[in-house]
Gaussian input, Z-matrix of N, CA and C with variables (Angstrom, degrees):
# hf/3-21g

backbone

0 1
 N
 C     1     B1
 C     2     B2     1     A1
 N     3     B3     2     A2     1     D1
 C     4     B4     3     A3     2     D2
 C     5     B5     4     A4     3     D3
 N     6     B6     5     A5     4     D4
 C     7     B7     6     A6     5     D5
 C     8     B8     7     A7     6     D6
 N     9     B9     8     A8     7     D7
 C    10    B10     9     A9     8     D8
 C    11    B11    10    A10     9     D9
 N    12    B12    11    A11    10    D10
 C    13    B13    12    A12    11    D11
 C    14    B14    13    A13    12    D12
 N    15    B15    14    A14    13    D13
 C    16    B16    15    A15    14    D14
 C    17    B17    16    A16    15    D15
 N    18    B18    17    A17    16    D16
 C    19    B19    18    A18    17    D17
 C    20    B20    19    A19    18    D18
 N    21    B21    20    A20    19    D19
 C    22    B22    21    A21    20    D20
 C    23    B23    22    A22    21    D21
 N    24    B24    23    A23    22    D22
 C    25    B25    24    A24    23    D23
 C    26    B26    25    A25    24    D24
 N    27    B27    26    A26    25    D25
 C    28    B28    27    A27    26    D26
 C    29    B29    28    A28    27    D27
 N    30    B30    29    A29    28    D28
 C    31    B31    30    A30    29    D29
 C    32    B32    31    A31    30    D30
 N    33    B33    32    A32    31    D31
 C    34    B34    33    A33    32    D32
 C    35    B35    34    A34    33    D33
 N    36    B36    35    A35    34    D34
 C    37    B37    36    A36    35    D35
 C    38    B38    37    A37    36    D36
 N    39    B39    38    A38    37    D37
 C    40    B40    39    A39    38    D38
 C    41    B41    40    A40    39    D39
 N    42    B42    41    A41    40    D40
 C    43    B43    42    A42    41    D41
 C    44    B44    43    A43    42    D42
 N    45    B45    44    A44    43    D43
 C    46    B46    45    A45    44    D44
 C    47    B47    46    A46    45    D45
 N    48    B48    47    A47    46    D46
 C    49    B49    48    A48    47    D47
 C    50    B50    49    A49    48    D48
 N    51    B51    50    A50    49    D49
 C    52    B52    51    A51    50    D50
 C    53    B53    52    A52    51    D51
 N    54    B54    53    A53    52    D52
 C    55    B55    54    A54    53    D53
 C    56    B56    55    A55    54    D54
 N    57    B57    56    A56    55    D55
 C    58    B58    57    A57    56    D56
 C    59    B59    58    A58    57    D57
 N    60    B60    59    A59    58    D58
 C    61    B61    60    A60    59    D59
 C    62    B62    61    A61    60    D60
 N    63    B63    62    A62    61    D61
 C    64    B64    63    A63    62    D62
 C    65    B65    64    A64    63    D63
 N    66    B66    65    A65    64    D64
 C    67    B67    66    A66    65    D65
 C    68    B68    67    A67    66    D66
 N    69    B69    68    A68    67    D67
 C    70    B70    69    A69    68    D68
 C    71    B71    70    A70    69    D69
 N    72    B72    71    A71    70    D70
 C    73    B73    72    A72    71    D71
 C    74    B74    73    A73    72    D72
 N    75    B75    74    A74    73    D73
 C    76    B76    75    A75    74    D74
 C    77    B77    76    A76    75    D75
 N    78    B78    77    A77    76    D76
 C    79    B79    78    A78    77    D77
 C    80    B80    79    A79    78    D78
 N    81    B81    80    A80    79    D79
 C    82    B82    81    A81    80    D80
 C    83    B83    82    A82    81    D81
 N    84    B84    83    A83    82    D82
 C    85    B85    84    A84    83    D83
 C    86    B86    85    A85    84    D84
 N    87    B87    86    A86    85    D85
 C    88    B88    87    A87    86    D86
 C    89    B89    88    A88    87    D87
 N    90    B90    89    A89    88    D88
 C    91    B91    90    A90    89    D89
 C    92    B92    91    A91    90    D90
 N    93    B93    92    A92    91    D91
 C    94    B94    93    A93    92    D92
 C    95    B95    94    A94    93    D93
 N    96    B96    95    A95    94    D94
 C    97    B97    96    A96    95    D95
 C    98    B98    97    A97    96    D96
 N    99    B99    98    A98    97    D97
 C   100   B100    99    A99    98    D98
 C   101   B101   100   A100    99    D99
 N   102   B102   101   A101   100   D100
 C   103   B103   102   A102   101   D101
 C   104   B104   103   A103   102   D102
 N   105   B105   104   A104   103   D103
 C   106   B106   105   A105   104   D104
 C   107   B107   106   A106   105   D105
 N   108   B108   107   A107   106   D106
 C   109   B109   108   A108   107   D107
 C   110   B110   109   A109   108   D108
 N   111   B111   110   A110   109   D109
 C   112   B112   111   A111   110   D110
 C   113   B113   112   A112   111   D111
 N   114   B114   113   A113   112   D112
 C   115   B115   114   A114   113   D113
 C   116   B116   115   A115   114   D114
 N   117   B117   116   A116   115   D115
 C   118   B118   117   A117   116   D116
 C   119   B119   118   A118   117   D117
 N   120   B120   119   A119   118   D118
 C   121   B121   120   A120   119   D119
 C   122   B122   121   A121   120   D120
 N   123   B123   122   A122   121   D121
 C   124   B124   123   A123   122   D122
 C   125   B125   124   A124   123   D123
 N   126   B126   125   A125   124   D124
 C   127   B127   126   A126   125   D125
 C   128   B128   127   A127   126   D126
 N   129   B129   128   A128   127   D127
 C   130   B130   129   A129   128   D128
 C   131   B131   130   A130   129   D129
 N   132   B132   131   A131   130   D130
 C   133   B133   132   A132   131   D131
 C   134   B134   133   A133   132   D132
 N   135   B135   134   A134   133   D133
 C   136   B136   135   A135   134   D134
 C   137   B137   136   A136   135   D135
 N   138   B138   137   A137   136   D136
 C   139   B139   138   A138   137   D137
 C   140   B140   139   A139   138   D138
 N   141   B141   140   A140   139   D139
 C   142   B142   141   A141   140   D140
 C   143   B143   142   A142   141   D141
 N   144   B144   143   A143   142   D142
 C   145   B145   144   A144   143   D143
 C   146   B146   145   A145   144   D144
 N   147   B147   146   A146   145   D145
 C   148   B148   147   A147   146   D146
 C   149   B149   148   A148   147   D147
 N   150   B150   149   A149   148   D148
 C   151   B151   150   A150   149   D149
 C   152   B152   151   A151   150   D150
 N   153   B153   152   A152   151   D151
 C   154   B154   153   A153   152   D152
 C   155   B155   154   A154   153   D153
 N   156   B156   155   A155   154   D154
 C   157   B157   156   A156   155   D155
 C   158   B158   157   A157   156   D156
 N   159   B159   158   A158   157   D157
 C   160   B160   159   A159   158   D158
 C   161   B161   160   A160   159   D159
 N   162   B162   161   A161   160   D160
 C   163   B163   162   A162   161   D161
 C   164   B164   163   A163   162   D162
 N   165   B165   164   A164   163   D163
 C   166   B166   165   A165   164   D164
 C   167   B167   166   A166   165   D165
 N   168   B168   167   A167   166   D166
 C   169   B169   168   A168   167   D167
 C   170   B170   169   A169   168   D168
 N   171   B171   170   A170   169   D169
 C   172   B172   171   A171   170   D170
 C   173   B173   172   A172   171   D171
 N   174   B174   173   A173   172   D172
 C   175   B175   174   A174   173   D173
 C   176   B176   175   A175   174   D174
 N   177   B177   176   A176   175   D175
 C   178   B178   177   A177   176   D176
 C   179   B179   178   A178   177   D177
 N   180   B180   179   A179   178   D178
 C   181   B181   180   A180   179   D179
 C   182   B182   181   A181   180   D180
 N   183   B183   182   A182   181   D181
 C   184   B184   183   A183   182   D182
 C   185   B185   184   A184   183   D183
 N   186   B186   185   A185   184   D184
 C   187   B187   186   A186   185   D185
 C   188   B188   187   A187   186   D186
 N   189   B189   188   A188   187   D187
 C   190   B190   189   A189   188   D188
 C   191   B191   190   A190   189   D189
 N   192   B192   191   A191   190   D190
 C   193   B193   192   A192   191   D191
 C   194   B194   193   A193   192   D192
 N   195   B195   194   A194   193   D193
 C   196   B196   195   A195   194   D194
 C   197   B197   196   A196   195   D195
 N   198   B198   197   A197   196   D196
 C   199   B199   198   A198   197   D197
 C   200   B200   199   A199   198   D198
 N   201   B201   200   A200   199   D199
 C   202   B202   201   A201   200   D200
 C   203   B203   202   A202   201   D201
 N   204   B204   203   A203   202   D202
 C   205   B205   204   A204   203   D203
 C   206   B206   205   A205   204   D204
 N   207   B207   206   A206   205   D205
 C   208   B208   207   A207   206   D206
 C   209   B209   208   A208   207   D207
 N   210   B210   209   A209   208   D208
 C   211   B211   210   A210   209   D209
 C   212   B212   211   A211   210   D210
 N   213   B213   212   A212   211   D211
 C   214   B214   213   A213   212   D212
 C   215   B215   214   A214   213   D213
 N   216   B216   215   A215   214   D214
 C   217   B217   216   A216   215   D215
 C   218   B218   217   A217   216   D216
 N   219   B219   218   A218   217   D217
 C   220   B220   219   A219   218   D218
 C   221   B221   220   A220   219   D219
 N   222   B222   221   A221   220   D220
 C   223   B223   222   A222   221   D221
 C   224   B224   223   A223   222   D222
 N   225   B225   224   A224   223   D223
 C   226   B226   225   A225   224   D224
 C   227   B227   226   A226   225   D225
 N   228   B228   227   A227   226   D226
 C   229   B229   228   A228   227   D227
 C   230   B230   229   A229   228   D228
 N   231   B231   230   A230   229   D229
 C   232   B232   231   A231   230   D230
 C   233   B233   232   A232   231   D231
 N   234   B234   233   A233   232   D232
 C   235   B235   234   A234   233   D233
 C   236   B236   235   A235   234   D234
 N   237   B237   236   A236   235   D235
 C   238   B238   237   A237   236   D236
 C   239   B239   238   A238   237   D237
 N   240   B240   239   A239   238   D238
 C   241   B241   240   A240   239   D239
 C   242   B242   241   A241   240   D240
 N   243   B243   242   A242   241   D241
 C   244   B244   243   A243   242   D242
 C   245   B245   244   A244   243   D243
 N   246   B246   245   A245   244   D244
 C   247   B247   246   A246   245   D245
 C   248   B248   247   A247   246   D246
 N   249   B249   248   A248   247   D247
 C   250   B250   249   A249   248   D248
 C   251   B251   250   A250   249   D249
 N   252   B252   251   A251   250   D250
 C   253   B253   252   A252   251   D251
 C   254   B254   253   A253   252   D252
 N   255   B255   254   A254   253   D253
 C   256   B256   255   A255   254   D254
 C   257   B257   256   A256   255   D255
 N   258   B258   257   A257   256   D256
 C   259   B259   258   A258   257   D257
 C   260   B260   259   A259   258   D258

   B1=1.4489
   B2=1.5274
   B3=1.3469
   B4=1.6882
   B5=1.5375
   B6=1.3241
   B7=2.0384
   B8=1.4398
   B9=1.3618
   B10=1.7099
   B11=1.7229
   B12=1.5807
   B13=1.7327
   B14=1.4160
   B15=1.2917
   B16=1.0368
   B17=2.0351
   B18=0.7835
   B19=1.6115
   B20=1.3337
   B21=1.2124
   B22=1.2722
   B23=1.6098
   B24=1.0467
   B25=1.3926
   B26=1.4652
   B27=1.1549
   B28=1.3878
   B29=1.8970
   B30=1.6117
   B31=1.7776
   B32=1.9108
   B33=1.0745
   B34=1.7664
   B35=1.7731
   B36=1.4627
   B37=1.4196
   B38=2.2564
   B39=1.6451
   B40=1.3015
   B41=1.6229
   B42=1.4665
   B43=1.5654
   B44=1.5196
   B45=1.2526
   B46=1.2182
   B47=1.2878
   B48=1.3032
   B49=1.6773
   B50=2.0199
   B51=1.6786
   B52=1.1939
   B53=2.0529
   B54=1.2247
   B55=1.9175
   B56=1.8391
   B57=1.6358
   B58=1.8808
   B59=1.7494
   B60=1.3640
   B61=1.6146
   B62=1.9725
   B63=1.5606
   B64=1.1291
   B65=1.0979
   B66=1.2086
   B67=1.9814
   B68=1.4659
   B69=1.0221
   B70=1.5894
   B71=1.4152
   B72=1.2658
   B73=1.5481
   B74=1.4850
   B75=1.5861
   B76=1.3908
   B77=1.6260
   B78=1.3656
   B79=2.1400
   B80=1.7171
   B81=1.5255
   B82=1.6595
   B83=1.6935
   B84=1.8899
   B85=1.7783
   B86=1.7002
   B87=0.7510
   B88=1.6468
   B89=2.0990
   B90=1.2366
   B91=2.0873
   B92=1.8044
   B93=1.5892
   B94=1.2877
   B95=1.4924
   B96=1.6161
   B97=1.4946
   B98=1.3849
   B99=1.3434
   B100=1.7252
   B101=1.5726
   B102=1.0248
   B103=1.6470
   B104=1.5367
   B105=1.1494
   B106=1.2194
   B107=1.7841
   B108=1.3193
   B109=1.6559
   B110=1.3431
   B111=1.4196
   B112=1.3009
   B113=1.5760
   B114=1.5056
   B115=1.2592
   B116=1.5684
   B117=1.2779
   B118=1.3704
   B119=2.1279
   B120=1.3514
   B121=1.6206
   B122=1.7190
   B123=1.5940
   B124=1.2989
   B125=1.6448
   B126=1.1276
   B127=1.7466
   B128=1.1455
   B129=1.3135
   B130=1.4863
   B131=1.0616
   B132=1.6260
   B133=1.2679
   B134=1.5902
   B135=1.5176
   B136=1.3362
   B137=1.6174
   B138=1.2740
   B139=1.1385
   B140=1.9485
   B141=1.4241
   B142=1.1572
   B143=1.4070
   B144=1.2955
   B145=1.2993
   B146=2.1416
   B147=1.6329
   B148=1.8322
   B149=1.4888
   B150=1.2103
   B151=1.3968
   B152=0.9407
   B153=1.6045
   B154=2.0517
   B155=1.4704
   B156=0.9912
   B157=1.6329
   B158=1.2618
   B159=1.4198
   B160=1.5723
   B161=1.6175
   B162=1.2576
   B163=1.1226
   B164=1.9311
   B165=1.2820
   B166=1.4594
   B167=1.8018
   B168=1.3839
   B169=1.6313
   B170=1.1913
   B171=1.7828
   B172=1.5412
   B173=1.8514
   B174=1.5132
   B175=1.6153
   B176=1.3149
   B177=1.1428
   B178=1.6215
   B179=1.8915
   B180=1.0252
   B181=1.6237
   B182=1.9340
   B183=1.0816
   B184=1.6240
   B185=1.0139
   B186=1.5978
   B187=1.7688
   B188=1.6965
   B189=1.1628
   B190=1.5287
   B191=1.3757
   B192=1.2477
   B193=1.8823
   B194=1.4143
   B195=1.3856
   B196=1.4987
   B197=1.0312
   B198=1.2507
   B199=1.5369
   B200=1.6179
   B201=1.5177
   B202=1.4945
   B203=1.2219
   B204=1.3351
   B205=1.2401
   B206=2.0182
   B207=1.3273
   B208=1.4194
   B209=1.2216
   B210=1.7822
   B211=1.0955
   B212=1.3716
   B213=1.9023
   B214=1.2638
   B215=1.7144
   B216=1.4611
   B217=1.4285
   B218=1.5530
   B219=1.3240
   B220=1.4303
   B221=1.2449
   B222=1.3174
   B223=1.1982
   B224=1.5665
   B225=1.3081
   B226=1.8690
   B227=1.4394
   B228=1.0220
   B229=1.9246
   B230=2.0687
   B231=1.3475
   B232=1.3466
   B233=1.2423
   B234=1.3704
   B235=1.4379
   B236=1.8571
   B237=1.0269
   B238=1.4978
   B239=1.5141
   B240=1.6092
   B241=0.9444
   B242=1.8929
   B243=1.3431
   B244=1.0330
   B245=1.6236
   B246=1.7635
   B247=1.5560
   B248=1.5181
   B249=1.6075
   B250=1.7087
   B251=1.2139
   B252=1.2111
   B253=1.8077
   B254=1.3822
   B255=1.3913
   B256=1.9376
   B257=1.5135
   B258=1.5722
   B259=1.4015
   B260=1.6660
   A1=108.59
   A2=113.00
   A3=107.22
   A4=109.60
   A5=82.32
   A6=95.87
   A7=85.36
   A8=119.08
   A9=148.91
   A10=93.60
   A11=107.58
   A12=110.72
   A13=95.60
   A14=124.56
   A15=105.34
   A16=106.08
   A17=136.26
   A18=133.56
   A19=120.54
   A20=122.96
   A21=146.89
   A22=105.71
   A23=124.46
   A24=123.81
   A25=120.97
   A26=125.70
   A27=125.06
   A28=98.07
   A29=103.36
   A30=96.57
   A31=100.07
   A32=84.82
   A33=93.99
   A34=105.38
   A35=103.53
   A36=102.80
   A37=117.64
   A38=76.54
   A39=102.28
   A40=109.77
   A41=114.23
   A42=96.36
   A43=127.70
   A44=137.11
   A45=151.12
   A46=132.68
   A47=120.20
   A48=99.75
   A49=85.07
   A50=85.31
   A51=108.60
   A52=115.84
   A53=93.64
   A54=86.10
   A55=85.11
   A56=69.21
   A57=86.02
   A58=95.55
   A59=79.84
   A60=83.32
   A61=98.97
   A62=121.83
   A63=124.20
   A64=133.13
   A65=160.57
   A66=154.70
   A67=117.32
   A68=109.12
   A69=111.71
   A70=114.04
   A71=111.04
   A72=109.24
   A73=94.36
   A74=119.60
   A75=124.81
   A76=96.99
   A77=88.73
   A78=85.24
   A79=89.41
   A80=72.25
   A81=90.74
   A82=106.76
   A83=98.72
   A84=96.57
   A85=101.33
   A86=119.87
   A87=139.88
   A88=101.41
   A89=94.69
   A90=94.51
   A91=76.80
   A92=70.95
   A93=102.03
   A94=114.91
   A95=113.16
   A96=106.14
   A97=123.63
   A98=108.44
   A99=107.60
   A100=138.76
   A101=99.62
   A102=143.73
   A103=108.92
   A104=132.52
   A105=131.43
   A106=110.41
   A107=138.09
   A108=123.51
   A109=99.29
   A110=110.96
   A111=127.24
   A112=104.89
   A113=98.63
   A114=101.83
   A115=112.10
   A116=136.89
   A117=139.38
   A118=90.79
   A119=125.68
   A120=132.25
   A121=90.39
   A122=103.07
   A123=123.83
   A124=95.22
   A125=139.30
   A126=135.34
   A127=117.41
   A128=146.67
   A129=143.79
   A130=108.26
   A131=105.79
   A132=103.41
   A133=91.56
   A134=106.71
   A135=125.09
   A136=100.91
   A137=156.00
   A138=155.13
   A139=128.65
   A140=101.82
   A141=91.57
   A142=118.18
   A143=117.69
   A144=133.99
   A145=110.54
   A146=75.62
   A147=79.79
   A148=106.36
   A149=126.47
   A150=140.99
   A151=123.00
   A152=101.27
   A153=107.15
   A154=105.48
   A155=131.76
   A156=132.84
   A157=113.57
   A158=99.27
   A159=109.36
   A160=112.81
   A161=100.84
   A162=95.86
   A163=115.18
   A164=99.59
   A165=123.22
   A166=91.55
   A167=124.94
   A168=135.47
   A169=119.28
   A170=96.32
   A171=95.80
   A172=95.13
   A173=96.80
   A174=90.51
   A175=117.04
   A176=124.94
   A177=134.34
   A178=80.81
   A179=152.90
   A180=133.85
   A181=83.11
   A182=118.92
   A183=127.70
   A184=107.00
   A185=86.37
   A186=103.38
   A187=102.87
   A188=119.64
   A189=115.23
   A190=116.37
   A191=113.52
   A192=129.20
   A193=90.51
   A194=128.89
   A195=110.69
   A196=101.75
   A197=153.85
   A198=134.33
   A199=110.09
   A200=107.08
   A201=97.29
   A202=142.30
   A203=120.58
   A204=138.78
   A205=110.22
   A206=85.54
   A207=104.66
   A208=110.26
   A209=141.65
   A210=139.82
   A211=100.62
   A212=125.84
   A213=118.77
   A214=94.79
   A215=123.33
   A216=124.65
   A217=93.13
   A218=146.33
   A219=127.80
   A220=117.52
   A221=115.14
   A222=106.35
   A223=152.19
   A224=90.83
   A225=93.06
   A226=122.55
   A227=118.57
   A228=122.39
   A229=89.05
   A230=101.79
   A231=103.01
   A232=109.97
   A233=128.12
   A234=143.93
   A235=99.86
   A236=118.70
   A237=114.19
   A238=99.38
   A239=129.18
   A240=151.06
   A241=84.74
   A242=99.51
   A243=123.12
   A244=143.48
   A245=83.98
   A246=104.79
   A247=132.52
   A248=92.76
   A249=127.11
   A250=111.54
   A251=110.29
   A252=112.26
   A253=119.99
   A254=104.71
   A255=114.78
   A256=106.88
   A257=112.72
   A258=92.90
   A259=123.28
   D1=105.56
   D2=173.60
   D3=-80.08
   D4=164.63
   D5=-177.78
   D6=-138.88
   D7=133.55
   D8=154.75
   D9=-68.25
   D10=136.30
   D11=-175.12
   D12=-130.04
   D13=157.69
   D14=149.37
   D15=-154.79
   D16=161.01
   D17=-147.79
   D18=176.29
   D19=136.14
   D20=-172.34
   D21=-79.40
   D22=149.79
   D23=172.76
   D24=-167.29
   D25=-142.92
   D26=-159.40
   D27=-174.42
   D28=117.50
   D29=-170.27
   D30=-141.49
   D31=94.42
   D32=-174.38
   D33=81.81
   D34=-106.97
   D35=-171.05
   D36=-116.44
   D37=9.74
   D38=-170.37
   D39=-97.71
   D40=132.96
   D41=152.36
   D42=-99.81
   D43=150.29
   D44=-169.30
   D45=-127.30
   D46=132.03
   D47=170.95
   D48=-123.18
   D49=140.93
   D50=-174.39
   D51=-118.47
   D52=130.81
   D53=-175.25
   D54=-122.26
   D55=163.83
   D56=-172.47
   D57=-173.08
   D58=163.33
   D59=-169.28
   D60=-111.54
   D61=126.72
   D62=-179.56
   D63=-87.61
   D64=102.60
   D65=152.37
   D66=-73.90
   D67=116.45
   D68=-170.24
   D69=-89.04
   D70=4.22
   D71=156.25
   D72=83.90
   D73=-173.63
   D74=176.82
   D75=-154.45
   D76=166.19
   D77=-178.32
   D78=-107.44
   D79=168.87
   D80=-168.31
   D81=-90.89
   D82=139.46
   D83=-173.93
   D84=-104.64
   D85=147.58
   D86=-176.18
   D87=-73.63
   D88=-46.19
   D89=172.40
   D90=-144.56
   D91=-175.67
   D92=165.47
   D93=-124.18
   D94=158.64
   D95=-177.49
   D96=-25.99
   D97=-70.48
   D98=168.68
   D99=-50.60
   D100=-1.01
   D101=-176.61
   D102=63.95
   D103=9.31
   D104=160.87
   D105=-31.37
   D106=160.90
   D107=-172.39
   D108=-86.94
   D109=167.52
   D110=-164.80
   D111=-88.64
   D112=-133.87
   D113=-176.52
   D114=-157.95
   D115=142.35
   D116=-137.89
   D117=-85.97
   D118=153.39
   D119=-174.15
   D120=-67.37
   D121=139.48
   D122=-179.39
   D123=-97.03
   D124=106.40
   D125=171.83
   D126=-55.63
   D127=152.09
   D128=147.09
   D129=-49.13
   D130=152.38
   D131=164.33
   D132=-162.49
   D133=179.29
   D134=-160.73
   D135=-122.47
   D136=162.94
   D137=73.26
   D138=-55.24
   D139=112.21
   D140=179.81
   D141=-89.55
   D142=147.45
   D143=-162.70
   D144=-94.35
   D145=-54.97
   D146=177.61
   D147=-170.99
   D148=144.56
   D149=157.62
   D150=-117.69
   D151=118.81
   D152=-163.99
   D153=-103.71
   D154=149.05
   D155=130.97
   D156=-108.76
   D157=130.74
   D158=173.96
   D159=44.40
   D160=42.78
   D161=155.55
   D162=110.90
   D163=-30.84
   D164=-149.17
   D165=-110.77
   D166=141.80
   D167=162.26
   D168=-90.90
   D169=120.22
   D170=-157.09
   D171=-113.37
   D172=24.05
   D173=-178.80
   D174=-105.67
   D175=19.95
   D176=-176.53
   D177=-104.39
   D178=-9.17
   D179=-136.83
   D180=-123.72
   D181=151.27
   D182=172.91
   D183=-81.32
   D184=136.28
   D185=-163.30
   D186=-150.45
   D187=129.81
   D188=-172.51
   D189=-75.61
   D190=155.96
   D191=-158.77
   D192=-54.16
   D193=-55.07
   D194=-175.63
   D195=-56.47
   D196=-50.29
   D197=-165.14
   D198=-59.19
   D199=-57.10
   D200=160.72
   D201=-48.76
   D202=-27.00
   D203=165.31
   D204=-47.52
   D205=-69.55
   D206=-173.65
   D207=-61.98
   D208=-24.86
   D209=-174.30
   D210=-86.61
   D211=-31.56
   D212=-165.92
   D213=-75.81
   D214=-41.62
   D215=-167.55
   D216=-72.69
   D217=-12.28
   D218=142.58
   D219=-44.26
   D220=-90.08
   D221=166.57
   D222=-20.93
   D223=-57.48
   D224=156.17
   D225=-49.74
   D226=-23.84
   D227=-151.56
   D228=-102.33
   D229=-38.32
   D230=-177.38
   D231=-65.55
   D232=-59.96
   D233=170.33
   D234=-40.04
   D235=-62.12
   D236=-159.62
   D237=-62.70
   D238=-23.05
   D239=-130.29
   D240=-94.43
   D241=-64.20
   D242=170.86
   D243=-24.22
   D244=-64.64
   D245=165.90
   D246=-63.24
   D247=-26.10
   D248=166.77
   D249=-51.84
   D250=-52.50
   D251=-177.15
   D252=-79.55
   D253=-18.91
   D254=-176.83
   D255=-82.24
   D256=-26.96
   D257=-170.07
   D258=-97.27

């Protein structure tokens, strides 16, 4: 089930609002009811969509894996953040 995100943030010295699209993954089952075997944990993950400043998308422009790194673990933390408050 994807979820469309979208969120305000803070990325070095810049502020940003960043959208991305979310899947919350599934955990992994050992059988299944009938006990046939399960199936190995699906992870979350993020696709990011865009990161603006002021207005402008700064995610088409080269940017090193830590930056990606750090923008996807935005995202993740917001999303989980999220699901926290819905349930």
């Amino acid at each position: 089930m994807k979820r469309r995100l979208k969120f305000d943030s803070y990325l070095g010295e810049h502020d940003v609002t960043i959208t991305f699209d979310f899947y919350p993954g599934r955990p992994a089952r050992m059988y299944l009811r009938n006990g046939d075997p399960g199936y190995p944990e699906d992870p979350a993950e993020c696709d990011i969509i865009s990161v603006e400043v002021h207005g402008c998308d700064i995610a088409g422009e080269d940017h090193s894996d830590a930056w990606w790194e750090m923008v996807e673990q935005k995202c993740l933390d917001h999303a989980f953040e999220q699901m926290e408050r819905t349930e």
